[in-house]
Each structure stands twice: as C-alpha cells, then as structure tokens.
C-alpha positions in Angstrom: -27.5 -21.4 -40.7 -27.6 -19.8 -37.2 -30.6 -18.3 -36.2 -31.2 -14.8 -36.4 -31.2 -12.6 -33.1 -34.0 -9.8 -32.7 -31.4 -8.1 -30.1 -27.6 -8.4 -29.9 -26.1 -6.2 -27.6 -21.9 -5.8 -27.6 -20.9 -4.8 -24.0 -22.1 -6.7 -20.9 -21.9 -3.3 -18.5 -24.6 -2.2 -16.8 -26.2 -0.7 -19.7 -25.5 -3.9 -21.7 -26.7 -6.7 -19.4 -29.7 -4.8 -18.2 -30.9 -3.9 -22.0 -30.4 -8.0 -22.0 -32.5 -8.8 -19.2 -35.4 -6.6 -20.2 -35.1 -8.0 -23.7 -35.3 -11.2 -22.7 -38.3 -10.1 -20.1 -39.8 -8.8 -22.9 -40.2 -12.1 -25.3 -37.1 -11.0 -27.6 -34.3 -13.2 -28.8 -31.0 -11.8 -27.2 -27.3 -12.2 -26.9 -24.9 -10.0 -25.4 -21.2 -10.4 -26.1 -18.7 -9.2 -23.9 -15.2 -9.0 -24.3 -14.0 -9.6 -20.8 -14.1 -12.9 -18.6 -16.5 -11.7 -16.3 -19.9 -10.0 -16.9 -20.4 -6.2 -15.1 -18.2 -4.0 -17.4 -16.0 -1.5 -15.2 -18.7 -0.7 -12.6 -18.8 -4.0 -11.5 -14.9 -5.2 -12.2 -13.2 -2.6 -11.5 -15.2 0.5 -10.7 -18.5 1.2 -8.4 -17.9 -2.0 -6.7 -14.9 -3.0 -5.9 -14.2 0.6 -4.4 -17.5 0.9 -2.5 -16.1 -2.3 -0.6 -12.9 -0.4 0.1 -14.6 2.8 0.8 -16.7 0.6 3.7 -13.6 -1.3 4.7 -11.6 1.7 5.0 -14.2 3.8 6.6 -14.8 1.2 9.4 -11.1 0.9 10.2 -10.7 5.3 10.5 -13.8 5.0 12.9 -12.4 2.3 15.5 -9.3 3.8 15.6 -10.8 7.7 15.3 -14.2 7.4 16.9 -15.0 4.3 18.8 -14.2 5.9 22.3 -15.9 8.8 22.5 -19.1 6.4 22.2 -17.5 4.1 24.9 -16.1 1.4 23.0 -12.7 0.6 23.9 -10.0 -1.3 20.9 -6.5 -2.8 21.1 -4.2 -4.0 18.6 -6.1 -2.5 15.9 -4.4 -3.3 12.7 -4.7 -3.0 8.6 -4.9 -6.6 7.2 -4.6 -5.1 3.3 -4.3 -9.0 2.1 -8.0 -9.7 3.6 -9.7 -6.4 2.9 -8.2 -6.8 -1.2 -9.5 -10.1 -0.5 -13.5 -9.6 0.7 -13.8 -6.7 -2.4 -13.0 -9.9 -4.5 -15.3 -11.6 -2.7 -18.4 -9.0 -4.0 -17.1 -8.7 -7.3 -17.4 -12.5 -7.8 -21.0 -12.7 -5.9 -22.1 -10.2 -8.2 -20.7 -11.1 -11.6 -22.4 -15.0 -11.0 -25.6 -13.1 -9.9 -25.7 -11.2 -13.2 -24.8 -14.2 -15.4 -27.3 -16.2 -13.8 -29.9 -13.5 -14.2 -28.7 -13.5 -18.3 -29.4 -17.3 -18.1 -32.7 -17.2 -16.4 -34.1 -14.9 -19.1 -32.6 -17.2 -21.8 -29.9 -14.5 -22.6 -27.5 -16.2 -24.6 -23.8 -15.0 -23.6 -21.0 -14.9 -26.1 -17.7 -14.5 -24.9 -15.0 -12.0 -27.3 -14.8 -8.6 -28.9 -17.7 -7.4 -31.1 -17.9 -5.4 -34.1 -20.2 -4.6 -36.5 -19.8 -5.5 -39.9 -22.9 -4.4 -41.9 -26.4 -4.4 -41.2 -28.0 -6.7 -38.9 -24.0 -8.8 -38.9 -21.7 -8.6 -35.9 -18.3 -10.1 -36.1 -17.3 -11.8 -32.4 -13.4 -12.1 -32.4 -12.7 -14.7 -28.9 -9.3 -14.4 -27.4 -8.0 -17.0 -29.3 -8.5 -15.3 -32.3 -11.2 -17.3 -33.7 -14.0 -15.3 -35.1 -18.3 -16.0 -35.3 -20.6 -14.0 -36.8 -23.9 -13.2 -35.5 -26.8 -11.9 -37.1 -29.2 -9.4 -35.7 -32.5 -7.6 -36.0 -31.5 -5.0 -33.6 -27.9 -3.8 -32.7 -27.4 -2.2 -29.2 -23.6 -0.8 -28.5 -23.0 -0.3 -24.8 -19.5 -0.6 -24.7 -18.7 2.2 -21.9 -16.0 4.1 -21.0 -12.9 3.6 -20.3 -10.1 6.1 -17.9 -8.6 9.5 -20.2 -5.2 9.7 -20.0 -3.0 12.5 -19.6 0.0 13.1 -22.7 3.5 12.2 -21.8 1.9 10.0 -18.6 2.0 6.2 -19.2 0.3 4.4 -17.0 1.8 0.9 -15.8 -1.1 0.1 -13.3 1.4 -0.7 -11.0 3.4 2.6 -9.6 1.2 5.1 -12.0 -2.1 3.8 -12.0 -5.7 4.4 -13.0 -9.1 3.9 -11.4 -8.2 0.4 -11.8 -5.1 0.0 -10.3 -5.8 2.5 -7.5 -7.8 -0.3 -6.2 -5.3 -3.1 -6.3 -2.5 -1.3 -4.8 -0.4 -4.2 -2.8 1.0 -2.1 -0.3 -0.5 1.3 1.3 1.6 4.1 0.0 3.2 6.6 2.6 3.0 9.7 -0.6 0.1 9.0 -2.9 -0.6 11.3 -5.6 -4.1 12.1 -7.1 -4.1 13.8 -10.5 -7.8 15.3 -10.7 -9.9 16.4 -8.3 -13.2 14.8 -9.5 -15.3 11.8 -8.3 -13.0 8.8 -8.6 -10.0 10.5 -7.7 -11.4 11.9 -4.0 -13.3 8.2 -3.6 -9.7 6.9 -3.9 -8.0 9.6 -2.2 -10.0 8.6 1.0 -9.3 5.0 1.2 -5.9 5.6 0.7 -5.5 8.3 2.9 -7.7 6.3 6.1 -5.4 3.4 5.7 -1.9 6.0 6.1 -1.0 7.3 3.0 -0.2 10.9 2.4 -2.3 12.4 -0.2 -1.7 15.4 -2.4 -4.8 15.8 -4.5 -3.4 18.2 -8.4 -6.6 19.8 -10.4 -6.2 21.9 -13.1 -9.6 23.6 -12.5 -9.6 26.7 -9.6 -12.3 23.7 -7.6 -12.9 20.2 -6.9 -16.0 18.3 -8.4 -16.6 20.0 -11.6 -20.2 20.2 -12.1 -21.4 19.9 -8.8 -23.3 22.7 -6.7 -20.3 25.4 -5.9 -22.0 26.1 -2.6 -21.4 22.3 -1.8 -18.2 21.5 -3.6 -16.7 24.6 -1.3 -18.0 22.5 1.8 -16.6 19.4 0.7 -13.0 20.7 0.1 -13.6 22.2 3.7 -14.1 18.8 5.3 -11.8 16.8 3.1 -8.8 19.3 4.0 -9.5 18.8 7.3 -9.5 15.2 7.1 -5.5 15.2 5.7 -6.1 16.1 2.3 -3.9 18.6 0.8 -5.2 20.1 -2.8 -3.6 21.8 -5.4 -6.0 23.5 -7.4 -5.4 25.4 -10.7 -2.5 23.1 -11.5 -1.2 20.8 -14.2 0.9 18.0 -14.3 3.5 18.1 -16.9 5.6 15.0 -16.4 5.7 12.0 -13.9 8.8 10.5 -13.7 10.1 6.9 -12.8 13.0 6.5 -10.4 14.2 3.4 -8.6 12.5 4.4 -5.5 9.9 7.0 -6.0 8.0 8.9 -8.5 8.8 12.6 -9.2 5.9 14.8 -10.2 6.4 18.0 -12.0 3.3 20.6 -12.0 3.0 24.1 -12.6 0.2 26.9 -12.4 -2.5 26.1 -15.2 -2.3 30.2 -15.4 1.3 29.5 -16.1 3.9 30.3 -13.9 7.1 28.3 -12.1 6.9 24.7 -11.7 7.5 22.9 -8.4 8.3 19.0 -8.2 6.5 16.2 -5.8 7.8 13.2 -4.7 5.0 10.2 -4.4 5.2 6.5 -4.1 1.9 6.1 -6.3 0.9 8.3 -8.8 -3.3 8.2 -9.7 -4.4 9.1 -12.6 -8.2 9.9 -12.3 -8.9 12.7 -14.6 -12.4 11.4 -16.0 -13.3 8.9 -18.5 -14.0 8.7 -22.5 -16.2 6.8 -24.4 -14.9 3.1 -25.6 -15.9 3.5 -29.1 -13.1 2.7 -31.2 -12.5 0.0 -34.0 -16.5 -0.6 -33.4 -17.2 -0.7 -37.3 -19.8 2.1 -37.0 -18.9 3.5 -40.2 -20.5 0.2 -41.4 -23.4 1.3 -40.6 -23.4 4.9 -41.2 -22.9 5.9 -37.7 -20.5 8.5 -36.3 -18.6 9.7 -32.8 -17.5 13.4 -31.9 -14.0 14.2 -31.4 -14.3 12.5 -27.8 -15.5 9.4 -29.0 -19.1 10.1 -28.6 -21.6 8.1 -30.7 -23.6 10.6 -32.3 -27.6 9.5 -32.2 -30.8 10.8 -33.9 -32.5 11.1 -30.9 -34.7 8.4 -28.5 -30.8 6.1 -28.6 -30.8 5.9 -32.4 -27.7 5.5 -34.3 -29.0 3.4 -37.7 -31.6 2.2 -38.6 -31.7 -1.4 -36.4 -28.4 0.6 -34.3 -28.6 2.0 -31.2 -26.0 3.0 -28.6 -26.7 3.2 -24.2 -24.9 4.1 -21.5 -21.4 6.3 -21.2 -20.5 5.6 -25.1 -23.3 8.3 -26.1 -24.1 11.9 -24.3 -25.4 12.5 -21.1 -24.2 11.5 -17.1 -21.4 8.8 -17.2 -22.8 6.9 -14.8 -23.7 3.1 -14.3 -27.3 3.5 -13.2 -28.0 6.0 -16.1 -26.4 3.4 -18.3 -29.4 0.9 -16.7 -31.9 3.1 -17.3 -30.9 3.7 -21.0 -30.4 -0.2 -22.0 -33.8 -0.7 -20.4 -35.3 2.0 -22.3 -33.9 0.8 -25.6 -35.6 -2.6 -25.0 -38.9 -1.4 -24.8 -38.4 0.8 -27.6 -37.1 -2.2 -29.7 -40.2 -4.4 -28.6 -42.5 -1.4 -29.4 -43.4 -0.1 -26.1 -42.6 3.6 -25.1 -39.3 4.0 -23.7 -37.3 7.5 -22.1 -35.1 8.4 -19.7 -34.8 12.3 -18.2 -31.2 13.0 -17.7 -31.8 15.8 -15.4 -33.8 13.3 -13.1 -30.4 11.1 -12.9 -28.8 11.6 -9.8 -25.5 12.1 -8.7 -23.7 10.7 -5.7 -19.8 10.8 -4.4 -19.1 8.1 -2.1 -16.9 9.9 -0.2 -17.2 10.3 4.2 -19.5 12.3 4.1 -21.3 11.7 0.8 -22.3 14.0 -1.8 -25.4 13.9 -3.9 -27.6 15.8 -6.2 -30.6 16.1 -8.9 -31.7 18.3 -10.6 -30.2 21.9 -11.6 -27.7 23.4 -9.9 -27.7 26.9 -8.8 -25.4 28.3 -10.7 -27.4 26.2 -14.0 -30.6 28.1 -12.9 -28.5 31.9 -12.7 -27.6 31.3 -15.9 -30.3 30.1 -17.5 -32.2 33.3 -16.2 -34.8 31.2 -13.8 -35.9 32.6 -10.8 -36.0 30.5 -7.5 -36.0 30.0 -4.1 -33.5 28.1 -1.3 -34.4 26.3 1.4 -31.1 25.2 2.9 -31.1 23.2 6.7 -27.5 21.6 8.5 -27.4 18.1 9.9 -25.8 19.9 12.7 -29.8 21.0 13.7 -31.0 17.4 13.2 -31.6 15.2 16.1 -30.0 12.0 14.6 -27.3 13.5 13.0 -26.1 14.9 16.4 -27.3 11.2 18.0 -24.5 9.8 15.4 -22.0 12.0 16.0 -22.1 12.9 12.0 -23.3 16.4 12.0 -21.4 17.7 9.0 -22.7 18.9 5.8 -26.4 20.1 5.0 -29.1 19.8 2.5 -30.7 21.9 -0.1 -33.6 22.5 -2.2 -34.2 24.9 -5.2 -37.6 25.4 -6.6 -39.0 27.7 -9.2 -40.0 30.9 -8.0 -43.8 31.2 -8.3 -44.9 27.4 -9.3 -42.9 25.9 -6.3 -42.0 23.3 -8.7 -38.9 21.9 -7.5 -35.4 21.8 -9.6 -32.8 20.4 -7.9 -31.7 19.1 -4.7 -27.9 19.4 -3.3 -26.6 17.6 -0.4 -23.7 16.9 1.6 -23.7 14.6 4.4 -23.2 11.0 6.1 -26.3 9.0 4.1 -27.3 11.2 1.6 -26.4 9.1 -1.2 -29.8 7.3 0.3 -31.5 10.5 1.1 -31.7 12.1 -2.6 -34.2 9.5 -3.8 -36.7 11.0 -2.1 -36.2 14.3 -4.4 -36.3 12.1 -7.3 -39.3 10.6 -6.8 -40.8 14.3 -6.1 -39.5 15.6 -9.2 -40.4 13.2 -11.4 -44.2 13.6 -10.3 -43.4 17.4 -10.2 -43.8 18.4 -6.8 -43.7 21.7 -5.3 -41.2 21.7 -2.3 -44.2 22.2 -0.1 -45.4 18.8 -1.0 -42.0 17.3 0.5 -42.7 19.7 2.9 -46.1 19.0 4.6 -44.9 14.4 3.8 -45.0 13.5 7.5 -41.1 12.2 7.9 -40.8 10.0 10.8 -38.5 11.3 14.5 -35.2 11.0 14.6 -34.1 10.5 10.9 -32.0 11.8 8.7 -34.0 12.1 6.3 -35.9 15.1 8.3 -33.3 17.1 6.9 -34.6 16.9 3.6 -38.1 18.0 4.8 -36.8 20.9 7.2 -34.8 22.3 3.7 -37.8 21.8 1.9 -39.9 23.8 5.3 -36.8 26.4 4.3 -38.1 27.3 0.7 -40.8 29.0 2.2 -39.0 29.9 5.2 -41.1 28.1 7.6 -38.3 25.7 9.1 -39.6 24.1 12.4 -36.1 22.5 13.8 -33.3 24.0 15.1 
C-alpha cells in the first residue's frame, strides 16, 4: 500500500509549486499533481511570462524605430521577425518550467502528472490523460488550482481569430484591426504589443475607466499616455455580439447606459475581461467545502477549507495575482508543519506592465475617502527627476498617502518607466510601519529613479527639495 503523503497539493501554479518547495524545505512528504504537461500554471505557460517577453520584445522594436535617433543611434532595415520573437518567449517558458521542476526534484517533491480531485478525507483521485486513474492519500490537502479567463455570453472563443489571454500571445501574424474587449490589466499589456508591432487597436470597457481598482488619479494619467500612444478606448460600452465572416470579424457594441449600437470591424478579437476561479468538478463537497457564486472557495480563515483542506492562490479571495499566490502556498506550508504563517493582502502589490508601468500598495485614495481616514499627499513627476529626464522617460509621477497625524503610510501609486521595481521600497516601509518621513530622511543615491519616491515622500510634508 502506497505510502501516505503529509502534503498533496493539486495545481502546480505558482501557489502550488511554491507551497511544494517549502513543504519539502520544511521536512514534509509532498506531491503536487498537475494537470498540464508542463509545471508553472498560467503565469508561467501562458500568462506573466510569456507576455513579459513580448512586452520586452515589443518595446525594444517601438524604441529603435521611435527613439534611437534622437540619442544618436542611427538603424536601417529595421524589421519585425514575429517567427523569432514567438520563438525566444518559448525559449523562457521552457528555461523556467525545467527550473521549477528541477527545484520540485531537489526538495524530493514527488510530481504526479493528471487531473486531481478529492474524493474523501485525506484521498485524492489523479485521472492522467489516458484516462487511467491513482489514488493518493494525504495528511494535508492544498487546492491551488488558479484561475482561468471569464468569458463573455454569446462570445466563443476559438483561440485563433477570437482569443483570450492565451491566444493573444500566439497570434501568427500581426493584426492590422485588433480588438480589446476590457480595459483592465491583461487587455492594455496585450493591447501594447500588438499595437508597437502595427496593429490598430480599439480598446471596448463597459466601466466609464480603465484599470478598475487602481488609483483614479493614476488610471486618468494612464489613459492619457496610452491614447497618445495610438490607442483608441471606448469606455462605458458593451459588446453584444462578435461575429465570424470569411475575412474579418464584426463587433457589435452599444452604450452600457443603453443607447444605439454601432459595429467594428477587427481582424482579432481579445477577449480579456478578467479571470474566475478554476474550481469546478474539484470534489469539494467531499469534504464539506463550498465556492460563492463566482467559484470562490469559501475558507474559515488562516486558508482553511476542512479540516486537513486548504485552498491558495486565485481559487480563494483576495488579489489574483501569481506572487500573492506564492506568498499564500508558502504560508500554508508553515502552517501545516506548525510554524506561524500570514500574508497581508493590502501589502501585495500591484504592477501593469505596460510602457510606462503602473504600480501600487496599499490604499487607494479614493479607499481612504471612503472609509473616512484622514491623510496627506505627497505627489512628485519624473519630469523633475534628473534620470528620468537623462532617459528621455519623463512621463508619469509617484505618490504617497499617509495617515494624517501618525504619518503612518497607506499606500503608494505610481506611474512611470521602472516603477514596477520602484514600489518595493514602499512595501518594505509598510510592512515595518513607516511614517513617510522615514522614506523621506533614507539617503537615496544621485541620479536614480528611485529619488522620485523619496521627493513624494519629502511631499507629504511639503518639504520637496527637487525641481
């Protein structure tokens, strides 16, 4: 009889394999089964990677043909190879999927390949692609199966002419009319590319803004820049119907307020319109567990679901997003080998690899209005800062709220080339509580970036020193 497990984990995402890792770290018997060929889940497959590589690619190519010469360097024949640039975001995806199951192997992680589901107590059943079926028993039961891309009714996607975050980033030829449906992170990542390497993008949101969630002051900025880049929005709209001819796609979309519809033609339609939790045909009413009406596992607090159940990462509440996802699966680890283990969601940050990138922690300040807390702004432009202006990348700024009367700072809101690196300084500070004069008085060092963050931080107080 096989031996029993002290963790199982079904999903081999980012939550999954780094709850794997830790367990093993951690002296405890683990397997983690995942479904796919390769290990990463979406991030790593066909999400956070694989675009990041095109968002790079892409970004290089707009800057030698848009940039280079004002700096003095001179091109020629500069061309888009789409075969090679497909085929060196392959070539990180595979890097990275070895590296992870190598890591699984080196902390005697035992991988089991097929589709998990729990069965009763402490029993997972492990269906491969050939139909055959295992079980394995555990002590511990950790579900970190992700998300996977909502759909809109009456829209089928063929990941071919009507894609989703997937197919949007194996497109075979550039498009000359792409059209984004949704307005949120993925779909303005993948609007970019698209629209650096030629295409015609038309970006349809049914909210009145882009970025849902994010800081309005910096959302408005951001829509500024991107429209000036050759992205044209159409906000407060829905999509009713996408339709298939022999040589195009026709859109129909009308007011969300209601009102007359209007038609689009596209040669690629994206459908980006956020993500729901993978939590069906899991067996968790085997074990007594439940999921909202969006899939949601429902937990009892500190990742709970059972008892010997827990769930990580975008399947359960809080920030879809893979390093949140790490942060929970380690967490669960250490709670299952009896150590203490948490994770503060409002110290997760948030970053849109777009040109230039978004990012934020923290409260926004429209959260703080409405939740009645006072505070201050210290606010400061990369136009002012000496590096920016060296680069020739002066757009966006950054901000910094903190509580009026303590200082305490909470939350941090940034647009701008490298502030996807820049946030983590915030982080650190919040999570040790700092005032925004202690990020304030932190010697930064002359000409960075990062001097940006400290001259918002000066702002709070209003003692800014820059330009």
């Amino acid at each position: 009889m096989a031996e029993t497990y002290d963790v199982v984990i079904i999903g081999g995402g980012p939550g999954g394999y780094n709850c794997a890792i830790r367990a093993g770290q951690l002296g405890l018997k683990t397997a983690c089964i995942e479904k796919e060929d390769t290990l990463g889940g979406t991030c790593l497959n066909v999400g956070c990677i694989p675009s990041k590589a095109l968002l790079h690619a892409s970004e290089a190519y707009e800057g030698a043909k848009n940039d280079f010469a004002a700096m003095g360097i001179k091109t020629t024949g500069l061309e888009v190879d789409l075969k090679q640039m497909m085929a060196q975001k392959a070539d990180a995806v595979d890097g990275l999927t070895k590296g992870v199951a190598f890591l699984l192997k080196k902390n005697k992680v035992d991988h089991i390949q097929g589709k998990g589901r729990i069965t009763g107590p402490g029993q997972v059943e492990v269906t491969g692609k050939d139909g055959k079926t295992q079980t394995v028993s555990a002590k511990n039961i950790v579900i970190a199966t992700g998300s996977e891309p909502s759909t809109l009714p009456g829209i089928e996607i063929d990941e071919e002419r009507i894609v989703s975050n997937t197919g949007a980033l194996s497109l075979k030829a550039i498009p000359k009319k792409l059209v984004l449906i949704g307005a949120g992170v993925i779909g303005l990542e993948m609007g970019q590319v698209w629209s650096r390497l030629g295409s015609e993008v038309t970006v349809i949101e049914y909210l009145d803004r882009i970025l849902p969630g994010t800081d309005n002051e910096v959302a408005k900025e951001a829509q500024k820049i991107f429209k000036k880049q050759g992205l044209t929005f159409k906000l407060g709209t829905k999509v009713t119907s996408v339709e298939k001819l022999k040589t195009k796609l026709k859109i129909t979309a009308e007011p969300a307020a209601g009102g007359d519809a209007e038609t689009l033609d596209a040669d690629i339609v994206i459908v980006a319109v956020g993500r729901r939790p993978y939590t069906e045909g899991l067996g968790l009413e085997n074990v007594g567990g439940t999921t909202d009406k969006r899939g949601v596992i429902q937990t009892t607090g500190h990742f709970k679901v059972a008892d010997g159940v827990w769930a990580i990462g975008d399947c359960i509440a809080g920030p879809m997003l893979a390093h949140k996802a790490e942060d929970d699966g380690a967490a669960v680890a250490e709670l299952i080998a009896g150590k203490a283990g948490h994770v503060d969601y409002n110290l997760v940050p948030g970053v849109v690899y777009t040109k230039p990138e978004i990012a934020s922690v923290g409260q926004t300040e429209e959260q703080l209005k409405e939740a009645g807390i006072k505070y201050k702004k210290g606010k400061f432009p990369f136009m002012a800062n000496s590096r920016a202006r060296t680069n020739h990348e002066t757009l966006g700024f950054v901000k910094i709220l903190a509580e009026e009367g303590t200082d305490r700072v909470l939350g941090a809101h940034m647009i701008g080339v490298g502030v996807g690196e820049l946030i983590h300084e915030v982080c650190v500070a919040m999570e040790f509580g700092a005032s925004s004069e202690d990020i304030a008085r932190t010697c930064h060092a002359h000409p960075t970036l990062s001097e940006a963050v400290r001259q918002a931080a000066m702002g709070v107080e209003g003692w800014t020193m820059q330009m």
